[in-house]
C-alpha angles and dihedrals in degrees: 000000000000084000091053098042091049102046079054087051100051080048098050094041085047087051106046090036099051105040082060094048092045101040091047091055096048111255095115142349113231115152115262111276093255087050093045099091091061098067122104113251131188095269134023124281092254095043086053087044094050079048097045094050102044086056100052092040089062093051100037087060098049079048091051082042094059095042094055101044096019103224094023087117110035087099124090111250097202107015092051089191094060112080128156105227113258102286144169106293097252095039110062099173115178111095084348088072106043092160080057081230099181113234093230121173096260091049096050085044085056102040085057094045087051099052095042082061092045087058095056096046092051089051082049104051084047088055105040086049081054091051108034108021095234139090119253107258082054093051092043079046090061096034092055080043094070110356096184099058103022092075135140077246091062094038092059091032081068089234 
C-alpha cells in the first residue's frame, strides 16, 4: 500500500506544483489545483465520479487480485495473446518499463523514501493553501520577495 500511495503522491505533488510553475512563467494557463474542480467539464461531476470509479474499481481489484495469488493477472483478460512475465508484485515490468530499468534493492529504497516525501508535501501544499490561500510556488514567490518578513513566523503571527 505505502508503494502505491506514494507513487499517487509523487503524481498528485508533481500536478498541483507544475501547472503553477508553468502557468506563472507563461507556458500555459490551468486553474490552480484547488480551483480545478470548478471548471466545467464535458459531463457533469457525478457523471466523471460513476466513471471514475467504475474504472479504478476495476483496477483496484486486479491489483487486490495479484496481491492475493502473485502472476493471476499477468494474462490479458480480453487480448488472450498479451501477457507481463511473472514480477514482483509491485513491479510489474514488461510494457510498463519501456527504458528495461531494472527494479534493484537501492532503487526500490529510494522510490519509498521518495514517496514517503511526496506524501508530506502533498499534506503540506494542502495545509499551507489552508493557511495562506495560495499554492505553494505563489507563496515560495513571496517568501523569496522579501525573505525576512514573509516567514512561517509572520504567517501564523497573523501579519
Amino acid at each position: 500500500a505505502e508503494l502505491v500511495n506514494g507513487r499517487w503522491a509523487m503524481l498528485g505533488v508533481a500536478g498541483m506544483l507544475l501547472p503553477e510553475v508553468f502557468t506563472q512563467i507563461g507556458i500555459i494557463n490551468v486553474p490552480k489545483w484547488y480551483d480545478a474542480g470548478k471548471q466545467e467539464y464535458f459531463a457533469s461531476s457525478s457523471t466523471l465520479f460513476v466513471i471514475e470509479f467504475i474504472l479504478f474499481h476495476y483496477v483496484e481489484i486486479r491489483r487486490w487480485q495479484d496481491i492475493k495469488n502473485p502472476g493471476s493477472v499477468n494474462q490479458d483478460p480480453i487480448f488472450k495473446q498479451y501477457s507481463l512475465p511473472p514480477n514482483e508484485v509491485g513491479y510489474p515490468g514488461g510494457i510498463f518499463n519501456p527504458l528495461n530499468f531494472a527494479p534493484t534493492a537501492e532503487a526500490k529504497e529510494k522510490e519509498l523514501a521518495n514517496g514517503r516525501l511526496a506524501m508530506l508535501a502533498f499534506l503540506g501544499f494542502i495545509v499551507q493553501h489552508n493557511v495562506t490561500g495560495k499554492g505553494p510556488f505563489d507563496n515560495l514567490l513571496q517568501h523569496l520577495s522579501d525573505p525576512w518578513h514573509n516567514t512561517i513566523i509572520q504567517t501564523f503571527g497573523g501579519n
